[in-house]
C-alpha positions in Angstrom: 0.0 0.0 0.0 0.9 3.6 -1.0 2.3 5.6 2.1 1.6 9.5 1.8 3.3 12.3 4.3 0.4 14.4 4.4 -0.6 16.2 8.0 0.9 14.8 11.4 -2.6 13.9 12.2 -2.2 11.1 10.1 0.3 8.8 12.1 0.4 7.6 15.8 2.6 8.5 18.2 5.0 5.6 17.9 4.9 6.2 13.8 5.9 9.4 15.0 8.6 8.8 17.3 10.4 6.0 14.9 10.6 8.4 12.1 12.3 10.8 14.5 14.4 8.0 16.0 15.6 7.2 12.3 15.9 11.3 11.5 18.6 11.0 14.7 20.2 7.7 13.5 20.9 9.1 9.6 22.0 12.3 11.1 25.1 11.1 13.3 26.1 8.8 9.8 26.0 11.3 8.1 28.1 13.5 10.5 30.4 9.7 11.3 31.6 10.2 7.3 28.2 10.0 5.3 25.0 7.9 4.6 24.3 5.1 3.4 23.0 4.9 -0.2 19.2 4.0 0.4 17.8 6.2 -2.5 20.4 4.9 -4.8 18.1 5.4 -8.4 15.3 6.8 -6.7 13.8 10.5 -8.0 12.1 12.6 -6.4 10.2 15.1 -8.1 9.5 18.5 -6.4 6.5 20.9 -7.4 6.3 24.0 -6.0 3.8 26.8 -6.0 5.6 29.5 -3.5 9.5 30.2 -3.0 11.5 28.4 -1.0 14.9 28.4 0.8 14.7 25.2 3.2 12.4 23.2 1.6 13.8 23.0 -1.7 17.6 22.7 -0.3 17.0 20.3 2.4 14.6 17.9 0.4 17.5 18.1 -2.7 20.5 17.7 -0.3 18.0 14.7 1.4 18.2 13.0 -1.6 21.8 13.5 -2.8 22.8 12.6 0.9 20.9 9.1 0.9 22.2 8.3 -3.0 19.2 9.7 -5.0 18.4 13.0 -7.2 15.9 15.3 -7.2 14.0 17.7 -10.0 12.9 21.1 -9.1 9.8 22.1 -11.2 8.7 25.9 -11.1 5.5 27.1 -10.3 5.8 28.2 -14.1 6.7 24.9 -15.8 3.4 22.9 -14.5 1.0 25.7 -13.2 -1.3 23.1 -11.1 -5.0 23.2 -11.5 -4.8 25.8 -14.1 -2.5 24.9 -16.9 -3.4 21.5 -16.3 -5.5 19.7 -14.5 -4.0 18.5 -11.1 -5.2 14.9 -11.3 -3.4 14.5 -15.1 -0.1 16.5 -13.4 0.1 13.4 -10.6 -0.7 10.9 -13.0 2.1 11.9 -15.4 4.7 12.8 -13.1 4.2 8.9 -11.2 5.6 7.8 -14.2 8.9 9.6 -14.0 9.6 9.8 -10.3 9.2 7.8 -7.3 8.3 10.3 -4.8 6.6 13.8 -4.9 7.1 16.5 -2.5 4.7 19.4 -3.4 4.5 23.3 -2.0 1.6 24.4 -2.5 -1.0 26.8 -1.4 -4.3 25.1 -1.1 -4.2 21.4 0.7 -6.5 20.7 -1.3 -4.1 20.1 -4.2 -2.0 18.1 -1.9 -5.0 15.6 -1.5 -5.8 15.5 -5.0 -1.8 15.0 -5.7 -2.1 12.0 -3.2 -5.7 10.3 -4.6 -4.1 10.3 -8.1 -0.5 9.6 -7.7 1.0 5.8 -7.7 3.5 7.1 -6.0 4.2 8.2 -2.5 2.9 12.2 -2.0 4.6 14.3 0.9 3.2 17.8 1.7 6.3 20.3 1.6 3.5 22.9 2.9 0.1 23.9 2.3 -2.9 26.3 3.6 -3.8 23.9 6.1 -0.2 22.8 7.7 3.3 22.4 7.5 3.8 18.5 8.8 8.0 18.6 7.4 8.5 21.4 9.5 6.8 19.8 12.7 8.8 17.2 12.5 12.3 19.5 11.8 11.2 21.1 15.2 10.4 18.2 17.4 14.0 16.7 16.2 15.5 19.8 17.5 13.3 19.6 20.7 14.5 16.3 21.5 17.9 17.1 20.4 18.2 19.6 23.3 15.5 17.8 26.1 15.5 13.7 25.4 11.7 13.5 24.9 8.5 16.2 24.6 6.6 14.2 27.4 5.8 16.8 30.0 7.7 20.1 28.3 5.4 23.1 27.9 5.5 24.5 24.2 4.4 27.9 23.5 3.5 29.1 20.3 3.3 32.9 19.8 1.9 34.4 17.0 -0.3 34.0 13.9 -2.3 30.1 14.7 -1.2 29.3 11.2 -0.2 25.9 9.1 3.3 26.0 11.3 1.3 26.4 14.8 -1.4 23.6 13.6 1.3 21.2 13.0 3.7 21.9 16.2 0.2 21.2 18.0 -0.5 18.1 16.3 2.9 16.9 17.3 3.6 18.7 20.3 0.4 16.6 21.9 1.1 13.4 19.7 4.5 13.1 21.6 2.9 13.8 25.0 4.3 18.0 25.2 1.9 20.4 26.8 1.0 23.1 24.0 0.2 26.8 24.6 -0.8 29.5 22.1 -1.3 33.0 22.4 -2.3 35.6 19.9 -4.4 38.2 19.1 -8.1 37.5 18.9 -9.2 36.9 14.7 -5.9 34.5 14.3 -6.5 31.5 16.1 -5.5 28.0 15.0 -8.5 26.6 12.9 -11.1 25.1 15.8 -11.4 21.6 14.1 -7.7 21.3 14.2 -8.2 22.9 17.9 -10.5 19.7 18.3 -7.9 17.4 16.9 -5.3 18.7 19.3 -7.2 18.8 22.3 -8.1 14.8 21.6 -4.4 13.9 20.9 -3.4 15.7 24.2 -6.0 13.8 26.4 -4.6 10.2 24.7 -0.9 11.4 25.7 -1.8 12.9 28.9 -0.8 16.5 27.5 -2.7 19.8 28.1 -3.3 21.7 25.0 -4.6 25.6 26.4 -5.3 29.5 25.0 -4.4 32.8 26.4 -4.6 36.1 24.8 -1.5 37.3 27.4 1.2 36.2 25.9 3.7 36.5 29.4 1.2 34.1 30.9 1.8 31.7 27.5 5.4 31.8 28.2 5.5 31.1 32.1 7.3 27.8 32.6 7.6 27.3 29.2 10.7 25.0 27.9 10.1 26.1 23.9 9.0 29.7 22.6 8.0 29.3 18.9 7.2 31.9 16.6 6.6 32.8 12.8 6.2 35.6 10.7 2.9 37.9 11.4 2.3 38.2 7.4 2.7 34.9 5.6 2.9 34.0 1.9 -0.4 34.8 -0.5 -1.5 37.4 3.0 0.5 40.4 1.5 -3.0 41.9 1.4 -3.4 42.2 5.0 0.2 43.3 6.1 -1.2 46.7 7.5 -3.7 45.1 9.4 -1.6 42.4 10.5 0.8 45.3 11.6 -1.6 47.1 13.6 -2.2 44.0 16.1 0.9 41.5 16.4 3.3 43.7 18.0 2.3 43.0 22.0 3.3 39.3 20.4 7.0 39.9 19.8 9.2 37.8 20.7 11.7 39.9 23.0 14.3 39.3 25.2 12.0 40.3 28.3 9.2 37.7 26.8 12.5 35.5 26.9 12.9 35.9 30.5 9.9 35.0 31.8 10.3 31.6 30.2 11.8 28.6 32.1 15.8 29.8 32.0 16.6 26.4 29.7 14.1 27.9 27.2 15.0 27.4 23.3 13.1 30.0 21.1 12.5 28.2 17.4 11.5 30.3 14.3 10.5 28.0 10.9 12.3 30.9 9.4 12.3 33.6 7.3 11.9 35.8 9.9 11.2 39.3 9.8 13.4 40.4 12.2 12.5 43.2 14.4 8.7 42.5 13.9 8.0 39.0 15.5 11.3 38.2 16.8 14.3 41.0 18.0 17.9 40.5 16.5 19.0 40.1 20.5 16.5 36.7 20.8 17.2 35.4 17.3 21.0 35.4 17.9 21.1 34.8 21.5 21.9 32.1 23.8 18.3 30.9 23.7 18.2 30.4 20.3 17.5 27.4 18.2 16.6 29.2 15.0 20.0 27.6 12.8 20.3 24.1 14.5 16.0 23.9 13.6 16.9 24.9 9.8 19.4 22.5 9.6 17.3 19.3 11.0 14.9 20.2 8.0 17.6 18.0 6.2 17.4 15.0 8.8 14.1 15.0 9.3 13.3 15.2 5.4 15.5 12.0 4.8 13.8 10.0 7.3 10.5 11.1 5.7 11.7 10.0 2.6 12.9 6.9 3.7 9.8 5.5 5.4 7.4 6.7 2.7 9.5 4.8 0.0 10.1 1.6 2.6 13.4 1.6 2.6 14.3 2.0 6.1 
């Protein structure tokens, strides 16, 4: 059977875990001299709708690191669901490659990708969440604390696709997860649902403040992301007017448990949701994050082509 890398939601807790014990194990071989060729022949084939720095990189280098290649197509070149169709885009491109990754805006292309594609489907980011970037962070939470069971995760900011995710696998992975911004930008309420039911199997607390020094009291992980994302340019004033009592500063910083790591999914707009003094400070996890992108993608790849 097919396996897809759609939304964290989709795997258990232990699918979870192994995939991020396996994103550990291929990142010390590669650091002991390099890995082992697993994708040796294997293509993936990478679609993407929006720019990209990380996810373009780290899904290339994943491939060239485990022995495989990777094909970078342009929003320009396939134009999906308008040129053509994105059913007949999945269907052709199974042919040529063995794994997709696509960057889209609406998840709904993602799904449709998935239902029509013989191949496996990984979301590199859409409308809805940003699962390869949850799983970059809890890697570099685990890195630093040995395990998210019992760690208080606070998300500040915009409850976007990045905050949705960390949720979903903050409370998959038994962490308790806080978020606090301003009222209008909360994380969708079915995904809400979703979080509050994954946290009550793990024991976890998912909860919702508006004060954004309560959020961070006791907290082991500050996270935050850009106020204005990709395809919102259109409300940047707005957006302007009501984020800033959301910054993270170094006086947010210190009301946070004094191990705290502050994580950005990067780019950040420095000076609006994060200072210059937090994003390259001692608290800061902003780099090592950016770099586990590449573990965590070659793991991804791995299991959904059932290789490791």
């Amino acid at each position: 059977m097919k396996k897809d890398f759609i939304s964290i939601q989709d795997f258990t807790p232990q699918e979870l875990q192994s995939m991020l014990d396996l994103a550990i194990r291929l990142k010390k071989e590669h650091q002991s001299g390099g890995n082992v060729p697993l994708l040796k022949g294997k293509v993936l084939g990478m679609i993407f709708q929006k720019p990209s720095l990380r996810t373009r990189v780290s899904f290339d280098m994943a491939m060239r690191h485990l022995g495989g290649d990777a094909l970078y197509l342009s929003p320009n070149e396939i134009g999906l669901g308008q040129r053509e169709s994105v059913a007949d885009v999945a269907r052709v491109l199974a042919g040529y490659v063995e794994v997709i990754m696509a960057r889209v805006f609406a998840h709904e292309h993602v799904l449709e990708l998935a239902k029509w594609s013989s191949v496996p489907v990984i979301n590199g980011l859409s409308d809805y969440d940003h699962p390869c970037q949850a799983m970059a962070d809890a890697l570099t939470i685990l890195e630093k604390f040995g395990s998210l069971k019992g760690l208080n995760v606070t998300f500040i900011g915009d409850g976007n696709n990045v905050a949705l995710s960390l949720m979903h696998i903050v409370t998959k992975l038994g962490g308790n997860f806080t978020h606090s911004g301003p009222q209008g930008y909360d994380i969708k309420p079915a995904a809400v649902e979703l979080g509050k039911k994954f946290a009550a199997e793990s024991g976890a607390q998912v909860r919702f403040t508006r004060d954004p020094h309560a959020a961070v009291k006791g907290a082991q992980v500050i996270y935050t992301d850009t106020w204005t994302s990709m395809g919102q340019e259109a409300e940047a004033k707005e957006r302007e007017k009501v984020f800033p009592p959301y910054q993270v500063n170094a006086a947010l910083v210190a009301e946070a448990d004094p191990d705290v790591i502050v994580l950005h999914c990067l780019p950040a707009h420095r000076g609006h949701e994060i200072t210059d003094e937090v994003a390259d400070g001692p608290h800061s996890a902003l780099f090592p994050q950016a770099h586990n992108r590449l573990h965590a993608q070659k793991a991804i790849l791995a299991r959904v082509l059932g290789v490791a």
